[in-house]
Structure formats: C-alpha cells, structure tokens
C-alpha positions, 0 to 999 in steps of 0.5 A: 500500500505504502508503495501504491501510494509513494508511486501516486505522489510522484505522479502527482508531483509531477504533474503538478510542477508540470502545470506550475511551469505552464501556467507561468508560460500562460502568464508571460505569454499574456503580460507580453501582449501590450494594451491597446491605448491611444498609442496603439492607434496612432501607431495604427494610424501612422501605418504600423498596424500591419506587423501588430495585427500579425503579432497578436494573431501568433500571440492568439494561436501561441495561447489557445494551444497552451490554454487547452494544454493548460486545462487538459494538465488540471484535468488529469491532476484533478482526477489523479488526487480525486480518484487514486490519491485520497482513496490511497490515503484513506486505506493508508489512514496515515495523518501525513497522507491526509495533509498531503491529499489536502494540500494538492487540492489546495495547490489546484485551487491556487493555480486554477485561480491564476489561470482564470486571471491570467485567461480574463486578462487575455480576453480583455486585451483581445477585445481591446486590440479588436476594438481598435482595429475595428475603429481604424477600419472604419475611420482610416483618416481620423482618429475620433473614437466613438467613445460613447460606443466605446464604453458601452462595449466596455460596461458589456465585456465587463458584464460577460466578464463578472457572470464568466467569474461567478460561473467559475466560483460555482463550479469550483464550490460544485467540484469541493461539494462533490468530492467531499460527498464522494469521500463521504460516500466512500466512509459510509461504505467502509463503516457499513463493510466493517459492520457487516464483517463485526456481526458476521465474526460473533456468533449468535449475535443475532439472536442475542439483539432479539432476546434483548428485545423481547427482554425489553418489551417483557419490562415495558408491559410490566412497567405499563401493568403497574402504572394502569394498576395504581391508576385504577387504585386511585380512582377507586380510591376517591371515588368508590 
C-alpha cells in the first residue's frame, strides 16, 4: 500500500510542477501582449498596424494551444488526487497522507485561480486590440473614437466578464461539494463493510439483539401493568 501510494505522489508531483511551469508560460505569454491605448492607434494610424495585427494573431494561436494544454494538465491532476490519491490515503489512514491529499487540492485551487486571471486578462486585451482595429477600419483618416460606443462595449465585456467569474466560483464550490460527498460516500461504505464483517465474526449475535428485545418489551408491559394498576387504585380510591 505504502508503495501504491509513494508511486501516486510522484505522479502527482509531477504533474503538478508540470502545470506550475505552464501556467507561468500562460502568464508571460499574456503580460507580453501590450494594451491597446491611444498609442496603439496612432501607431495604427501612422501605418504600423500591419506587423501588430500579425503579432497578436501568433500571440492568439501561441495561447489557445497552451490554454487547452493548460486545462487538459488540471484535468488529469484533478482526477489523479480525486480518484487514486485520497482513496490511497484513506486505506493508508496515515495523518501525513491526509495533509498531503489536502494540500494538492489546495495547490489546484491556487493555480486554477491564476489561470482564470491570467485567461480574463487575455480576453480583455483581445477585445481591446479588436476594438481598435475595428475603429481604424472604419475611420482610416481620423482618429475620433466613438467613445460613447466605446464604453458601452466596455460596461458589456465587463458584464460577460463578472457572470464568466461567478460561473467559475460555482463550479469550483460544485467540484469541493462533490468530492467531499464522494469521500463521504466512500466512509459510509467502509463503516457499513466493517459492520457487516463485526456481526458476521460473533456468533449468535443475532439472536442475542432479539432476546434483548423481547427482554425489553417483557419490562415495558410490566412497567405499563403497574402504572394502569395504581391508576385504577386511585380512582377507586376517591371515588368508590
């Protein structure tokens, strides 16, 4: 068992650095693409537009490649610790192996929560950079910006953004909900095993629980004989 459970911490360790490293690419690759601002667009203006527009397009590909990688990664770690790694620690029944299942859950929620930032903040640029090339196409010779338009796009990508963040809480809450009621699970069957294996290994126990039973029920009519017999007394007593 010990050996079983050794081999699933390095692969969880394994991939948990495996994932750190990529999320840290993810978020190099996203605080490299610049905001767009008034710069951008005279930039855009002045004619350069064109090599920025072919950059953003390999930054985009560069990051839906690593984000799939990204979450494909946190998939499979999620499963491991969920599926093999704290069934393990539960037959281990070793406080250290506990403390270590809860630390990879906390490790995934850490960096489950960085790569969210680090995604919005990518979408947010993205729309950004979208926003301007649209406004220098439609108006190649002036840079007047429709700002009232501008910032109702804004407030609605803020919108989208804000549902997008409480969507992920949700589901992060449902995850936690639904491990716990699955190690739940997994105890309740455990305790009902070894009750099962307690009853089958003393004899007689069966029949033991029913004449203690019928032993109380034999008390129960007596105690209720007597108590009727002192009320009868009773009232014959004050009325007879």
């Amino acid at each position: 068992m010990d050996s079983q459970f050794d081999s699933l911490k390095r692969e969880a360790t394994k991939l948990e650095r495996n994932l750190e490293d990529k999320v840290a690419r993810y978020q190099q690759l996203v605080h490299s693409i610049p905001d767009s601002s008034n710069n951008d667009l005279l930039l855009a203006e002045s004619g350069m537009g064109a090599s920025s527009s072919s950059s953003s397009s390999t930054s985009v590909e560069d990051e839906a490649t690593l984000r799939h990688d990204i979450q494909r990664t946190l998939t499979t770690l999620q499963d491991l610790v969920a599926t093999q790694l704290q069934p393990a620690s539960e037959k281990l029944g070793t406080q250290s192996s506990s403390l270590l299942v809860k630390r990879y859950r906390e490790i995934i929620y850490d960096l489950s929560g960085d790569f969210e930032k680090s995604r919005q903040s990518h979408t947010r640029k993205i729309e950004r950079m979208k926003l301007m090339e649209g406004s220098n196409a439609s108006k190649p010779n002036s840079l007047e910006i429709d700002n009232d338009g501008m910032d109702s796009l804004m407030r609605e990508r803020s919108h989208i953004n804000n549902s997008t963040s409480a969507a992920a809480a949700v589901i992060n809450q449902a995850t936690e909900i639904r491990n716990d009621l699955r190690n739940q699970g997994m105890s309740l069957g455990k305790v009902q095993s070894t009750m099962g294996q307690i009853i089958g290994n003393i004899p007689g126990i069966n029949t033991l629980v029913a004449k203690i039973k019928s032993k109380k029920s034999k008390d129960d009519m007596i105690i209720i004989g007597v108590i009727a017999s002192c009320i009868l007394f009773t009232i014959w007593y004050l009325f007879g």
